[in-house]
C-alpha positions in Angstrom: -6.4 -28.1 -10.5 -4.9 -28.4 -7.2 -5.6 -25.4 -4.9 -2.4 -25.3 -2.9 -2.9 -21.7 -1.9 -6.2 -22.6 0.2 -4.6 -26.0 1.8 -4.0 -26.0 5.1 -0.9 -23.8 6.9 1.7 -26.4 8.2 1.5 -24.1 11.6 -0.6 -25.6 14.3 -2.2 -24.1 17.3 -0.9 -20.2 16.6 -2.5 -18.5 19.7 -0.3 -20.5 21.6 2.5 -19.1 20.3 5.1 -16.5 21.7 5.7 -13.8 19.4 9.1 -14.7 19.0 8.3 -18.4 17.8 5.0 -16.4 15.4 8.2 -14.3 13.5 10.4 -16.8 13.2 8.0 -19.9 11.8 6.6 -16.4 9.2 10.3 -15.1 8.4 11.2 -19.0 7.7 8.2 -19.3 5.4 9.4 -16.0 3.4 12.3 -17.6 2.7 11.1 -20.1 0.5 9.5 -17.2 -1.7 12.4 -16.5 -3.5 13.6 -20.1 -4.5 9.7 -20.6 -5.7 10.7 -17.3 -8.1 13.4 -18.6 -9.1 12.1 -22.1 -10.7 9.9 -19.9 -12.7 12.1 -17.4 -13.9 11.8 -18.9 -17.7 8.5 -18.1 -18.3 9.0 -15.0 -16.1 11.3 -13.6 -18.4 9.5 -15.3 -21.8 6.4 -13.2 -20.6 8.8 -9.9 -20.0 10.1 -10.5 -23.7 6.7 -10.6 -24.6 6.1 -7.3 -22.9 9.0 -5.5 -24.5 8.6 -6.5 -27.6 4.8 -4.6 -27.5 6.4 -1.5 -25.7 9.0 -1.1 -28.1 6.5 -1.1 -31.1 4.6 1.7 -28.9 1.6 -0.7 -27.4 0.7 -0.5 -23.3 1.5 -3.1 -20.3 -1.9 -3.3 -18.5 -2.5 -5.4 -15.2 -5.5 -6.9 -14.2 -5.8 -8.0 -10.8 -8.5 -8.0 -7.7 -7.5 -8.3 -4.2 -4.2 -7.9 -2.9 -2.3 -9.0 -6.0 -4.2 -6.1 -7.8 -3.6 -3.7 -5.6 0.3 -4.7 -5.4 0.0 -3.6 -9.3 -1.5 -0.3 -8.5 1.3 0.7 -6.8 4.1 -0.5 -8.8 2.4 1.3 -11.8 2.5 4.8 -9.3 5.8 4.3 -8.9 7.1 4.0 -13.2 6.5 7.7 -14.2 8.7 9.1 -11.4 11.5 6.8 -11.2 11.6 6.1 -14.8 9.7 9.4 -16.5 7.8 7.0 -18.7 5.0 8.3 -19.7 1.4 7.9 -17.7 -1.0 5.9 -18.9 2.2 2.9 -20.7 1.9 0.8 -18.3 -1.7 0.5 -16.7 -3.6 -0.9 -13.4 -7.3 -2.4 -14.1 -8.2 -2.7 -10.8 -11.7 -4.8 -9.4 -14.0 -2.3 -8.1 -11.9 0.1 -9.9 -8.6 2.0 -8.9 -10.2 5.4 -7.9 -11.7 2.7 -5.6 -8.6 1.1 -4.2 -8.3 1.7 -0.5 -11.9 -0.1 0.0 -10.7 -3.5 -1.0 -13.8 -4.5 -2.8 -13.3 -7.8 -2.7 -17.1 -8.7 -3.8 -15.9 -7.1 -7.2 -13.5 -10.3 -7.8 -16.7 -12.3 -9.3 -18.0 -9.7 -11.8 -17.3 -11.1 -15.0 -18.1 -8.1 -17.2 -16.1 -5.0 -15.9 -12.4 -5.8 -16.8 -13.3 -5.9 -20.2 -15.5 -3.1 -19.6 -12.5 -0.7 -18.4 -9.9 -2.2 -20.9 -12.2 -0.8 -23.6 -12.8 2.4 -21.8 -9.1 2.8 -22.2 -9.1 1.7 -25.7 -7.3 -1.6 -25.1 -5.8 -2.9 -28.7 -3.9 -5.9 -30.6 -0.8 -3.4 -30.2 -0.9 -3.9 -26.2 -0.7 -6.6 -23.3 -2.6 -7.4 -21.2 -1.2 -9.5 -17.5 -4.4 -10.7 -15.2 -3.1 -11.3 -11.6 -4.5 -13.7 -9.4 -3.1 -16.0 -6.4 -6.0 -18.6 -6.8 -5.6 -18.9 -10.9 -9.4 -18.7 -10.7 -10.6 -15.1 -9.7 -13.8 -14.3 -12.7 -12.8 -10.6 -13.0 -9.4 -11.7 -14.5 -9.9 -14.7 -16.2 -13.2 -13.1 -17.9 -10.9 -9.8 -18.8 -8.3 -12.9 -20.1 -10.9 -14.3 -22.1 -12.1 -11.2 -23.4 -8.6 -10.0 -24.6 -7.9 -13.4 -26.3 -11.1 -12.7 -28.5 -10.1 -9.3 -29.2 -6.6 -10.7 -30.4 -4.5 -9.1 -27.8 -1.7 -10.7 -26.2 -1.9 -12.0 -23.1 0.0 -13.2 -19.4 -0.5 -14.0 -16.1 1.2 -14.6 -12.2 -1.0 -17.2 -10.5 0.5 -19.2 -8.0 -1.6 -22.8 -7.7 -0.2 -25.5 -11.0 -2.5 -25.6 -14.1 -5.3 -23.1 -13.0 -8.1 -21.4 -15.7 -6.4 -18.3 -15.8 -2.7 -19.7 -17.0 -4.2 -22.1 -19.3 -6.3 -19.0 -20.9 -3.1 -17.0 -21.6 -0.4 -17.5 -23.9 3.0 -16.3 -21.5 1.5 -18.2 -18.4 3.9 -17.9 -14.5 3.1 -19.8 -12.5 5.0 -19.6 -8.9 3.9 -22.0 -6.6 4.8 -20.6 -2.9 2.6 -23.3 -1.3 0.3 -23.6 1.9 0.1 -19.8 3.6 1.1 -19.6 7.5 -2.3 -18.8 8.1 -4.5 -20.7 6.1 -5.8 -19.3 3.3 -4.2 -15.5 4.0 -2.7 -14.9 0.2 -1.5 -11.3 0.9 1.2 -13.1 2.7 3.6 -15.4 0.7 1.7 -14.9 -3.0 1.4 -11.2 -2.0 5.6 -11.2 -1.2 6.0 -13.0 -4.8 3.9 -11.0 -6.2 5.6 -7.5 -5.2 9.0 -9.8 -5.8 7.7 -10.3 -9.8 6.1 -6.5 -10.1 10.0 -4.8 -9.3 11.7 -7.7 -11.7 9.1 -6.9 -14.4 9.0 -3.4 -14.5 12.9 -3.0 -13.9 13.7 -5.1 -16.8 11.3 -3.4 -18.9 12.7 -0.5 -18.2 16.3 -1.3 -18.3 15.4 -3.0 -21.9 13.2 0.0 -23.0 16.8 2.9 -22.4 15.3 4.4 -19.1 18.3 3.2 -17.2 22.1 3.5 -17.7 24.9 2.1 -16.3 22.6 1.6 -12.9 21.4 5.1 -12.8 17.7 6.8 -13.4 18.6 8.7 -15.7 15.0 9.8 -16.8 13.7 10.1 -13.0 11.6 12.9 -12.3 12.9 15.8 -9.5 10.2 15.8 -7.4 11.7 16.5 -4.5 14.7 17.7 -2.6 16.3 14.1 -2.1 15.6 13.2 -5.6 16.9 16.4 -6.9 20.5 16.3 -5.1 20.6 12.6 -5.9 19.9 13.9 -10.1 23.0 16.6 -9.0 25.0 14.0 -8.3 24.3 11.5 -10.7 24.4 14.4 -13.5 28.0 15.3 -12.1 29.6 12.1 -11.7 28.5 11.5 -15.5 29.4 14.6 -17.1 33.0 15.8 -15.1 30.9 19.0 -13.7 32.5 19.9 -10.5 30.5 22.8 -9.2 27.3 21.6 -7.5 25.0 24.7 -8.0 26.0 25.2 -11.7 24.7 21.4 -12.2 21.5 21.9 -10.1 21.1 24.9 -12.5 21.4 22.9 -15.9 19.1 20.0 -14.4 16.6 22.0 -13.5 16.6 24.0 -16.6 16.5 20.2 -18.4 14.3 18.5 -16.2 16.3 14.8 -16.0 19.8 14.1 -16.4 19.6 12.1 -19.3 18.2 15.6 -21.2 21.2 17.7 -19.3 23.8 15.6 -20.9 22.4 15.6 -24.1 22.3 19.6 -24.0 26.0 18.9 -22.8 27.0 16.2 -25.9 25.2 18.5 -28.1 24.9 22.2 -26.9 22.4 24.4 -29.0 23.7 28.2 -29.0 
């Protein structure tokens, strides 16, 4: 395999640079992130058919990542439960080093081959689930050993690498593969494979979601009111969809419903 993502940056001589011409040469190489997207979005979305078609017969999403990609999966799974109300613990982050781990960047933790197994079992991992291994190199040993593992265990598997016919996509059975090319500073993969990899995280989980009933229209129906912002924007979305005029009286039946999606079903189908 070719190692694109470790060739070296077409940017020359950097510390001479103003910070003008430093911005402009990174914002130019951003760019090309979302045309490399793009020429992969077939297997992008044969590997989210794959994922709903486990979720909607009950199995998990789990991500298995190290390093920046990894932790990029950490937080995109935070983020589901709020904005969506989908249940903790449906879609799940197996982290190198471990996620109660994350803000120390164990990076030495990328070459043990034993623990993503180890903490897919722990979580009682099954044929029912899938399992996506993220890694910008295509070769990192935590993920392709947790790939391996999974593929024994009959459980179906994907993957986002971003270098052409690596281990880790020719392990799995819904491989993408988005090839961003040469970093501006050599090597860096939190930069360009890091931006794709965010990119890929919000269209996965979005259309999951979309496809699993937790959106309608383009409304969050199910999100959670954990806050003031979140609650007036619930208000809003709860009035806009139901004809209530009075603000307070719908902050009253939200709250008593906890997400607007439950409110108008109490308002569809009132129980005396």
């Amino acid at each position: 395999m070719r190692k694109i993502t470790e060739q070296p940056s077409r940017h020359r001589n950097l510390e001479t640079k103003s910070i003008e011409e430093i911005t402009r040469s990174i914002n130019g190489e951003d760019a090309t992130v979302a045309e490399a997207i793009r020429e992969a979005l077939p297997a992008i979305n044969r590997l989210i058919g794959a994922i709903v078609a486990r979720m909607k017969e009950g199995g998990r999403l789990f991500y298995v990542g190290a390093g920046s990609g990894g932790r990029l999966s950490v937080l995109d799974v935070i983020e589901l439960p709020t904005t969506y109300g989908v249940p903790k613990g449906r879609v799940v982050a197996v982290l190198a080093g471990g996620v109660d781990r994350l803000v120390e960047a164990r990076e030495e933790k990328e070459d043990d081959r034993e623990d993503a197994w180890a903490q897919l079992r722990a979580e009682n991992v099954s044929p029912s689930d899938m399992v996506v291994g993220i890694s910008a190199s295509g070769t990192t040993p935590f993920v392709l050993a947790g790939l391996e593992a999974c593929r024994a265990h009959d459980i179906t598997t994907g993957c986002i690498v971003s270098n052409p016919g690596s281990p880790i996509a020719g392990a799995v059975e819904f491989p993408v593969e988005v090839i961003t090319g040469p970093e501006f500073i050599t090597g860096s993969t939190r930069m360009k494979c890091g931006t794709a990899q965010k990119m890929l995280f919000d269209m996965i989980s979005t259309t999951v979601m979309i496809q699993l009933g937790r959106v309608e229209d383009n409304q969050m129906v199910h999100v959670q009111l954990i806050n003031d912002k979140i609650l007036d924007r619930g208000v809003r979305m709860l009035m806009g969809r139901s004809g209530l005029t009075d603000y307070e009286a719908a902050k009253r039946l939200l709250l008593e419903y906890g997400s607007v999606r439950k409110a108008l079903d109490h308002l569809d189908h009132p129980v005396n």
